[in-house]
MARROLUM-432730 format. One record per residue (C-alpha): residue in three letters; residue number from 1; x, y, z. Coordinates in nm, 2 decimals, always signed. Each point is the difference from the previous one (the first is absolute). Layout:
<pts>
+-----+-----+--------+--------+--------+
! res !   n !      x !      y !      z !
+-----+-----+--------+--------+--------+
! ALA ! NUM !      X !      Y !      Z !
...
+-----+-----+--------+--------+--------+
</pts>
This chain:
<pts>
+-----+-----+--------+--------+--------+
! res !   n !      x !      y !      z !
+-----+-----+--------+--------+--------+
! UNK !   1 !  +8.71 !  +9.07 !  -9.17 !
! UNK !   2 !  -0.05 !  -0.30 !  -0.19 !
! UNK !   3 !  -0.37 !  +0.07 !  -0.14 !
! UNK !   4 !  +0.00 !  +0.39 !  -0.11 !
! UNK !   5 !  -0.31 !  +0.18 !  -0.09 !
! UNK !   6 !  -0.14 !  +0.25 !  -0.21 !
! UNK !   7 !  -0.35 !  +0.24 !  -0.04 !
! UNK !   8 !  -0.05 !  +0.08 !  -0.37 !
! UNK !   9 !  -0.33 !  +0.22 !  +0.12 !
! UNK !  10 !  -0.26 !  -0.31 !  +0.06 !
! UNK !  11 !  +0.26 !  -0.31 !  -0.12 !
! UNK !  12 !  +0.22 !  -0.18 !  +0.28 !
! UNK !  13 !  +0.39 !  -0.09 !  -0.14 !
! UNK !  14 !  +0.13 !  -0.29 !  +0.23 !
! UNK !  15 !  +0.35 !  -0.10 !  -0.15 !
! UNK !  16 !  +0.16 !  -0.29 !  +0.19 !
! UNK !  17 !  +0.34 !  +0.11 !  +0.01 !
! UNK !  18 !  +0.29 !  -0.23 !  +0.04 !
! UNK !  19 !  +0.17 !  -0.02 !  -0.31 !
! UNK !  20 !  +0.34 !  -0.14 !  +0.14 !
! UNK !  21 !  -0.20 !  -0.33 !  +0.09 !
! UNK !  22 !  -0.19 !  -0.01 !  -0.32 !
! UNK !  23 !  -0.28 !  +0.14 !  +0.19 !
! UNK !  24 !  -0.04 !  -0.34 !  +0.24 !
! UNK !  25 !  -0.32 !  +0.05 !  +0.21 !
! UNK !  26 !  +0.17 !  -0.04 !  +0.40 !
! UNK !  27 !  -0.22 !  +0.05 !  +0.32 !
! UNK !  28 !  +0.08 !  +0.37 !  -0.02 !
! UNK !  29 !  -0.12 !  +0.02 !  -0.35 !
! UNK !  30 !  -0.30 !  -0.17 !  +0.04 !
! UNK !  31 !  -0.08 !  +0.24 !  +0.31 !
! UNK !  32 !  +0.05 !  +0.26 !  -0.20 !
! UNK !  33 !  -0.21 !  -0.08 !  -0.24 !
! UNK !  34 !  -0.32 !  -0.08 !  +0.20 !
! UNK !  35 !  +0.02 !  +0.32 !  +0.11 !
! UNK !  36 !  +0.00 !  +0.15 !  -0.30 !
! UNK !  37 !  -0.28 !  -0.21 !  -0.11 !
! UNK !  38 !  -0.17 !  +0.13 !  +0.34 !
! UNK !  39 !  +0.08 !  +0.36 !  -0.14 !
! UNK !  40 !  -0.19 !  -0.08 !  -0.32 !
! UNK !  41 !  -0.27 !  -0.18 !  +0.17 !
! UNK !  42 !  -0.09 !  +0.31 !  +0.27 !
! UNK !  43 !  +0.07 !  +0.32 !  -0.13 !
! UNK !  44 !  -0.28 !  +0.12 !  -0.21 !
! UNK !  45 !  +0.21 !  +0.24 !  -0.20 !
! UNK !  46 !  +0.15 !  -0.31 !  -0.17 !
! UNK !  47 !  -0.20 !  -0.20 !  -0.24 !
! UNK !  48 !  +0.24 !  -0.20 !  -0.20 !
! UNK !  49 !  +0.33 !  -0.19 !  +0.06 !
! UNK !  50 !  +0.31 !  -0.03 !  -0.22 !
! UNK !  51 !  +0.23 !  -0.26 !  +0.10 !
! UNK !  52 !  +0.34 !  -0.04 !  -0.12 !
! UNK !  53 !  +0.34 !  -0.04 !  +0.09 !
! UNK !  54 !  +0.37 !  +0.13 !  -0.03 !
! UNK !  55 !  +0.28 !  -0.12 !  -0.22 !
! UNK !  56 !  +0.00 !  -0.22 !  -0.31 !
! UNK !  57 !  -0.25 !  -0.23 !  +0.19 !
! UNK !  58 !  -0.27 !  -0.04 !  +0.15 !
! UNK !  59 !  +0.07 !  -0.28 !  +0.29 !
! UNK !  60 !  +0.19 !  -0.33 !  +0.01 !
! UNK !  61 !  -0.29 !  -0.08 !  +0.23 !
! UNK !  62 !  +0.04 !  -0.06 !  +0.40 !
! UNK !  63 !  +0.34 !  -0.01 !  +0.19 !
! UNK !  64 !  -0.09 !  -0.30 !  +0.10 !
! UNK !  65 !  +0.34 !  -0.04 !  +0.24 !
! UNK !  66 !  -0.21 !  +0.26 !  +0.23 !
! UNK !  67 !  -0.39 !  -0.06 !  -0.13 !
! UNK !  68 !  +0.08 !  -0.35 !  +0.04 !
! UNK !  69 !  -0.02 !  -0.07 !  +0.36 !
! UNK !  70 !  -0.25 !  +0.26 !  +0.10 !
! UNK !  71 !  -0.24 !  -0.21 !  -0.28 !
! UNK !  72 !  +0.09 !  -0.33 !  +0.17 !
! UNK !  73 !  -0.08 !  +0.16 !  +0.36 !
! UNK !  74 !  -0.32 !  +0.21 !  -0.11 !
! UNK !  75 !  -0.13 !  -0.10 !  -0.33 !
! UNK !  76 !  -0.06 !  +0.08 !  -0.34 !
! UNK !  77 !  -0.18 !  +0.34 !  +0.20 !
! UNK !  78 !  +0.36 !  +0.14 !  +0.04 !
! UNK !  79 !  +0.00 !  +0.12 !  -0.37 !
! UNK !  80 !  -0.31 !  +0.22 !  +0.11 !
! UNK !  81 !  +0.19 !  +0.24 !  +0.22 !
! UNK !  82 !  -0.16 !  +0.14 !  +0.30 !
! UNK !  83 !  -0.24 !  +0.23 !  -0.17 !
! UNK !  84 !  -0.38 !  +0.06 !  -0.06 !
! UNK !  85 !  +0.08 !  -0.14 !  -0.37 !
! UNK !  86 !  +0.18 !  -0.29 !  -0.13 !
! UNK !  87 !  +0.17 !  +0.10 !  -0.33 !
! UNK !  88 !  -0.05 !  -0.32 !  -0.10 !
! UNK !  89 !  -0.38 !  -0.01 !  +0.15 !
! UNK !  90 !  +0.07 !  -0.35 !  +0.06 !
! UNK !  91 !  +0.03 !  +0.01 !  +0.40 !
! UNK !  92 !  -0.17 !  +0.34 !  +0.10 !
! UNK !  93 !  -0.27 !  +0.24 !  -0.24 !
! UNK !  94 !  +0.11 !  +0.12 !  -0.32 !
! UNK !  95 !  +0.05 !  +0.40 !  -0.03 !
! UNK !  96 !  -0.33 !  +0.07 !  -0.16 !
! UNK !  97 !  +0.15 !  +0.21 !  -0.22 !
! UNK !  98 !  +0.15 !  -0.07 !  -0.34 !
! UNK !  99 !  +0.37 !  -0.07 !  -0.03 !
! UNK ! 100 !  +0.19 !  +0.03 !  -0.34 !
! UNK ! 101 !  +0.34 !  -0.20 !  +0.00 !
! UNK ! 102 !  +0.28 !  +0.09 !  -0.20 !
! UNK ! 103 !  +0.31 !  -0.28 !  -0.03 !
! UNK ! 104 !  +0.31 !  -0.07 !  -0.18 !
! UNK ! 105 !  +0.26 !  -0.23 !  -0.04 !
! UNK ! 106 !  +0.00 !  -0.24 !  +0.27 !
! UNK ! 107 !  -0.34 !  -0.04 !  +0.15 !
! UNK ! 108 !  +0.01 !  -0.36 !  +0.20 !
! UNK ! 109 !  -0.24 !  -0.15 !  +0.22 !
! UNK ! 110 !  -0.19 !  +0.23 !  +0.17 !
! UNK ! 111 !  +0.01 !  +0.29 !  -0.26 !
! UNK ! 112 !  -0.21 !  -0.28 !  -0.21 !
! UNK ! 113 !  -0.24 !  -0.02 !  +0.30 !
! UNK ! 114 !  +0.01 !  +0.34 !  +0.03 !
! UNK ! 115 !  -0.11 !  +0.06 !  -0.34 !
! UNK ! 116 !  -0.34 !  -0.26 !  +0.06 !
! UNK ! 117 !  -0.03 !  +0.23 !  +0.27 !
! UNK ! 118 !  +0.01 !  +0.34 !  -0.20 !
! UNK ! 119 !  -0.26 !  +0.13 !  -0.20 !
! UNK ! 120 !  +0.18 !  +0.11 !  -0.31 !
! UNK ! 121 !  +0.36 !  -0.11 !  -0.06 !
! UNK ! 122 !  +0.25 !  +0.18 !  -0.25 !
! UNK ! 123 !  +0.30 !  -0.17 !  -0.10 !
! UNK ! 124 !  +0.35 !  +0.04 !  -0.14 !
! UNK ! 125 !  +0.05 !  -0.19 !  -0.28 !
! UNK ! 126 !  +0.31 !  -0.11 !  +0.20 !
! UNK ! 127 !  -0.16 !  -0.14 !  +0.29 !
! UNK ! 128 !  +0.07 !  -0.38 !  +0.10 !
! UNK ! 129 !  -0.24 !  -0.17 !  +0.17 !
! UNK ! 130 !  +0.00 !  -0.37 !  +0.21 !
! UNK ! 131 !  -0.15 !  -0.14 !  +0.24 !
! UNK ! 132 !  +0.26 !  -0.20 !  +0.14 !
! UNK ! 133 !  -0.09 !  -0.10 !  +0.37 !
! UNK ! 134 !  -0.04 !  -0.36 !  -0.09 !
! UNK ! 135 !  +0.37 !  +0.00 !  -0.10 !
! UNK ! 136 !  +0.05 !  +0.08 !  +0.36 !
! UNK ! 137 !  -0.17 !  -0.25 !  +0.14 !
! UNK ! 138 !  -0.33 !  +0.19 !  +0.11 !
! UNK ! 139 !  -0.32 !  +0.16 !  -0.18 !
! UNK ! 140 !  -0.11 !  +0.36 !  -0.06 !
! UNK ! 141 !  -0.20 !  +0.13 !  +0.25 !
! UNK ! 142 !  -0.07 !  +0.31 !  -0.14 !
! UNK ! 143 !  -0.30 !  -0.06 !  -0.19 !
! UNK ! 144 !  +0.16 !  -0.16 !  -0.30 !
! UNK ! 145 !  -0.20 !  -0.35 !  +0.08 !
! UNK ! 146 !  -0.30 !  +0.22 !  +0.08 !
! UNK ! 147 !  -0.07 !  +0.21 !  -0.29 !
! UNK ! 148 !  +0.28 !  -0.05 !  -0.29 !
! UNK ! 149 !  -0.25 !  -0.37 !  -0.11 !
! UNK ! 150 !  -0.31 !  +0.30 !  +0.02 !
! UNK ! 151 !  +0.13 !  +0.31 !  -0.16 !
! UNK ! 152 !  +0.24 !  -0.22 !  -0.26 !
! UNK ! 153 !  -0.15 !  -0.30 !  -0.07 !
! UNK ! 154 !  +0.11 !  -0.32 !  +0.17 !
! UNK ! 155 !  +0.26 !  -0.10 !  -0.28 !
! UNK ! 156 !  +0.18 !  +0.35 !  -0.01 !
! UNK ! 157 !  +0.01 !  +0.00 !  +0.39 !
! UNK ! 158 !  +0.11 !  -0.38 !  +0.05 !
! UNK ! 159 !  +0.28 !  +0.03 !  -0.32 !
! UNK ! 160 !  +0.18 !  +0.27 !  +0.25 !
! UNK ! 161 !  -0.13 !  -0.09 !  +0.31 !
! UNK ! 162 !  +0.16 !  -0.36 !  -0.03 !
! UNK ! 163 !  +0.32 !  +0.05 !  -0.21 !
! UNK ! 164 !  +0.12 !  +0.29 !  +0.15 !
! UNK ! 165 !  +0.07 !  +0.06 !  -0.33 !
! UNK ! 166 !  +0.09 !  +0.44 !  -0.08 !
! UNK ! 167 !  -0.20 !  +0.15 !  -0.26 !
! UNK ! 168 !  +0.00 !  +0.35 !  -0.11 !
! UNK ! 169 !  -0.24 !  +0.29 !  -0.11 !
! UNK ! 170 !  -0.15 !  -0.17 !  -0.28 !
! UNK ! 171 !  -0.11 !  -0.33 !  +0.13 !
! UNK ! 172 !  -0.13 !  +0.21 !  +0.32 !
! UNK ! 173 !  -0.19 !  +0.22 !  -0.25 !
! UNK ! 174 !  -0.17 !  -0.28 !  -0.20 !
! UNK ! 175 !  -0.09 !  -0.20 !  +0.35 !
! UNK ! 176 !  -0.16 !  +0.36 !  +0.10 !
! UNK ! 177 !  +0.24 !  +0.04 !  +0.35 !
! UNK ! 178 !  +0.09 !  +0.30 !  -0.17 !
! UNK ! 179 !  -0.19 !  +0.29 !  -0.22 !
! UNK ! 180 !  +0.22 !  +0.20 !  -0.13 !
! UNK ! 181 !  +0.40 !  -0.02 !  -0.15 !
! UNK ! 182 !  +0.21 !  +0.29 !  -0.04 !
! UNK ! 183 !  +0.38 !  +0.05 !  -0.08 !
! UNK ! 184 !  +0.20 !  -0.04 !  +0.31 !
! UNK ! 185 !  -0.02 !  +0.39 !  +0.22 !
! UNK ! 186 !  -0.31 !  +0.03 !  -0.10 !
! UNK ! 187 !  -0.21 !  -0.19 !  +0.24 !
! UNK ! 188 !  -0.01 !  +0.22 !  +0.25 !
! UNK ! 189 !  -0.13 !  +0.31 !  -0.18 !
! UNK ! 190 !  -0.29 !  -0.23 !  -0.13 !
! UNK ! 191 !  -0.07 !  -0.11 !  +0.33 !
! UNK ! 192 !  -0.06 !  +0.32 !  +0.10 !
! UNK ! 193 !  -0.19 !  +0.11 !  -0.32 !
! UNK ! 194 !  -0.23 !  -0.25 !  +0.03 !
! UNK ! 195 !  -0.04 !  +0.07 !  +0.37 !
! UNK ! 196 !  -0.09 !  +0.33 !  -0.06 !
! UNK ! 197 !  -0.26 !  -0.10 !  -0.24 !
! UNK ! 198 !  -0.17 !  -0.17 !  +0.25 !
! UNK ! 199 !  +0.03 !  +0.27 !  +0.26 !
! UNK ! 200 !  -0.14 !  +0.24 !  -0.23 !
! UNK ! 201 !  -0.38 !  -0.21 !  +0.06 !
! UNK ! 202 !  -0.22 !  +0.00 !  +0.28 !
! UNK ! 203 !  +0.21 !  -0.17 !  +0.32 !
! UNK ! 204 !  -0.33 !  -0.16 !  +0.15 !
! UNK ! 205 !  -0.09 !  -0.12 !  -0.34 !
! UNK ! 206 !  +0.33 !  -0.15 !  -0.05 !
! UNK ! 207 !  +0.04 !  -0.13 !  +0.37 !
! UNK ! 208 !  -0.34 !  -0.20 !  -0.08 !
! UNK ! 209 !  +0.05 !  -0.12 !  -0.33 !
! UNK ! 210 !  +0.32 !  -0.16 !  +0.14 !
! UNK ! 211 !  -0.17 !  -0.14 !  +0.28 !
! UNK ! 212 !  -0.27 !  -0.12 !  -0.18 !
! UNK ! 213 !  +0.24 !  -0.19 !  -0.23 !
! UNK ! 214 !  +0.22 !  -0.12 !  +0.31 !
! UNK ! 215 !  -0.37 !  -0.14 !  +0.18 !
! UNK ! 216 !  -0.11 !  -0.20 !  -0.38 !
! UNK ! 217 !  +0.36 !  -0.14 !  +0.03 !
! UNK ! 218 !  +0.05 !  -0.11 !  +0.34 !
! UNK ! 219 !  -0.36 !  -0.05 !  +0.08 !
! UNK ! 220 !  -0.23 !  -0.05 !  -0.29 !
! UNK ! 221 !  -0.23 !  +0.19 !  -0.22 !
! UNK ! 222 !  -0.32 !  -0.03 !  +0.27 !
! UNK ! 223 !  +0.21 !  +0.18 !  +0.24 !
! UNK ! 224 !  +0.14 !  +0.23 !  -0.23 !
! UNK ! 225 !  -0.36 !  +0.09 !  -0.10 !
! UNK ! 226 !  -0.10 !  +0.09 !  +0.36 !
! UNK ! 227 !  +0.32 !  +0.19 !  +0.03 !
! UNK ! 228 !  -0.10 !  +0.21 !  -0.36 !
! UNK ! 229 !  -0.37 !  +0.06 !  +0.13 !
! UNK ! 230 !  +0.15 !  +0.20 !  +0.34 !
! UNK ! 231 !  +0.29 !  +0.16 !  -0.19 !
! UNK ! 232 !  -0.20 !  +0.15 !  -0.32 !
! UNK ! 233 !  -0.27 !  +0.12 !  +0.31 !
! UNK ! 234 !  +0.33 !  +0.14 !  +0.20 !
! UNK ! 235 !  +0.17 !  +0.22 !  -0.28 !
! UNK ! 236 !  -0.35 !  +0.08 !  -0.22 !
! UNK ! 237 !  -0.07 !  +0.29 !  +0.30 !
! UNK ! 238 !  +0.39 !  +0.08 !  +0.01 !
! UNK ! 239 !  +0.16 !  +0.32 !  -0.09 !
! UNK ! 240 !  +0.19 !  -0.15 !  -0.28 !
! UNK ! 241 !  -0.29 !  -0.15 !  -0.15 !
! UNK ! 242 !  -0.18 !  +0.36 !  +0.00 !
! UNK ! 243 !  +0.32 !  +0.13 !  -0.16 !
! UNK ! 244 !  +0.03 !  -0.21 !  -0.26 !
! UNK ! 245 !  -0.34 !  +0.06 !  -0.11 !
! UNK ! 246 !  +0.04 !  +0.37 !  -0.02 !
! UNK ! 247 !  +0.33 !  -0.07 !  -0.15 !
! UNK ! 248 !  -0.18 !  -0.14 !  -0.26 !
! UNK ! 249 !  -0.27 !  +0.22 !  -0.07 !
! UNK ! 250 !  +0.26 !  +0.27 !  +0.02 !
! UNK ! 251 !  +0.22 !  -0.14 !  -0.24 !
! UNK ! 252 !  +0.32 !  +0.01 !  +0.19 !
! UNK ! 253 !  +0.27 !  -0.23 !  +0.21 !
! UNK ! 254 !  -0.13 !  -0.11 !  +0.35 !
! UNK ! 255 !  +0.15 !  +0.08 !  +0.29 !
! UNK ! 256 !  -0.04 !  -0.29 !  +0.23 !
! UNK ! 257 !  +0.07 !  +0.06 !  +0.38 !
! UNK ! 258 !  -0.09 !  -0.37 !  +0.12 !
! UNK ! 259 !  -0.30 !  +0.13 !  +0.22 !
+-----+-----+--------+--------+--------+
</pts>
């Protein structure tokens, strides 16, 4: 297997795993991956993601000699997989749960769309990022253009995005692609620590919260308002929201079921 995963109780591990090619993203990784994402998306046991990857590195991006063509014959929608969710969430829905990235070393091209994709991103302070597609003699399409001007600011995105220039942990700290950097081996167990943080709340609350950030983003505040009126009705009359009430008044942890 080239993607292998992982239950830690309610977190997801999906570890792309091809070390020997510095963890380049072919069409059998990318399949692989979808599925996991699928995995993530579906199974109501799981209520966070942690992504990371084998080896010294993270990825040196797509294998381009075999992504290539099936890009050029399908479009930019080939990086999606065949999946209910697009890793990426560029080309198909985004798994409507949060995802925690871990990377390392080299993290090229799509890791650095993958990380504007994630919703918390823990770095080595090894990694080495660039966005170098224009060095190639194409552009990123996955989601770089889209959200790295939003989520960075328009100079932090464009000193990167049109350079191709590699930067490392520091830089991507101050620009904000990343939150947190720990010493190299490290990122991984953060990842998860900080996955299982989130698990530990209410999964409805957490599922809307996202998706009420996601809508303000992609949509705008009016629709995000709408969306927050029929969410805070939907989990006020849940099970989780009568257990963290008597949680309270009991003075003890929750124990959230996501009903």
């Amino acid at each position: 297997m080239k993607v292998i995963t992982e239950r830690r109780d309610h977190v997801f591990l999906i570890g792309v795993n091809r070390p020997e090619k510095r963890n380049a993203f072919d069409l059998e990784v990318i399949d692989e991956f979808s599925r996991a994402y699928e995995e993530l998306g579906t199974d109501p046991e799981l209520r966070v993601g942690v992504v990371h990857a084998i080896g010294d590195h993270f990825s040196a991006g797509l294998d381009l000699a075999e992504v290539g063509p099936q890009v050029a014959q399908v479009g930019p929608g080939a990086l999606a997989g065949t999946y209910r969710y697009d890793p990426w969430g560029m080309w198909a829905p985004p798994v409507p749960k949060p995802v925690v990235l871990a990377v390392q070393g080299i993290s090229y091209t799509l890791t650095i769309e993958l990380a504007l994709a994630s919703d918390v991103v823990v770095a080595a302070s090894d990694v080495r990022f660039r966005q170098l597609e224009i060095g190639r003699g194409i552009l990123p399409f996955g989601g770089a253009t889209l959200r790295a001007t939003a989520q960075l600011g328009w100079g932090n995105a464009m000193r990167f995005l049109l350079t191709a220039d590699e930067f490392g942990a520091d830089e991507a700290y101050r620009i904000g692609l990343v939150q947190e950097v720990v010493e190299p081996g490290q990122q991984l167990d953060r990842a998860v620590a900080i996955a299982q943080t989130i698990a530990e709340q209410a999964p409805l609350g957490v599922q809307e919260t996202l998706a009420s950030a996601r809508i303000a983003r992609d949509r705008g505040e009016d629709a995000a308002r709408e969306h927050l009126k029929e969410a805070l009705a939907r989990i006020m009359v849940s099970e989780d929201a009568a257990e963290g009430v008597r949680s309270f008044v009991e003075r003890r942890p929750a124990r959230f079921t996501g009903r």
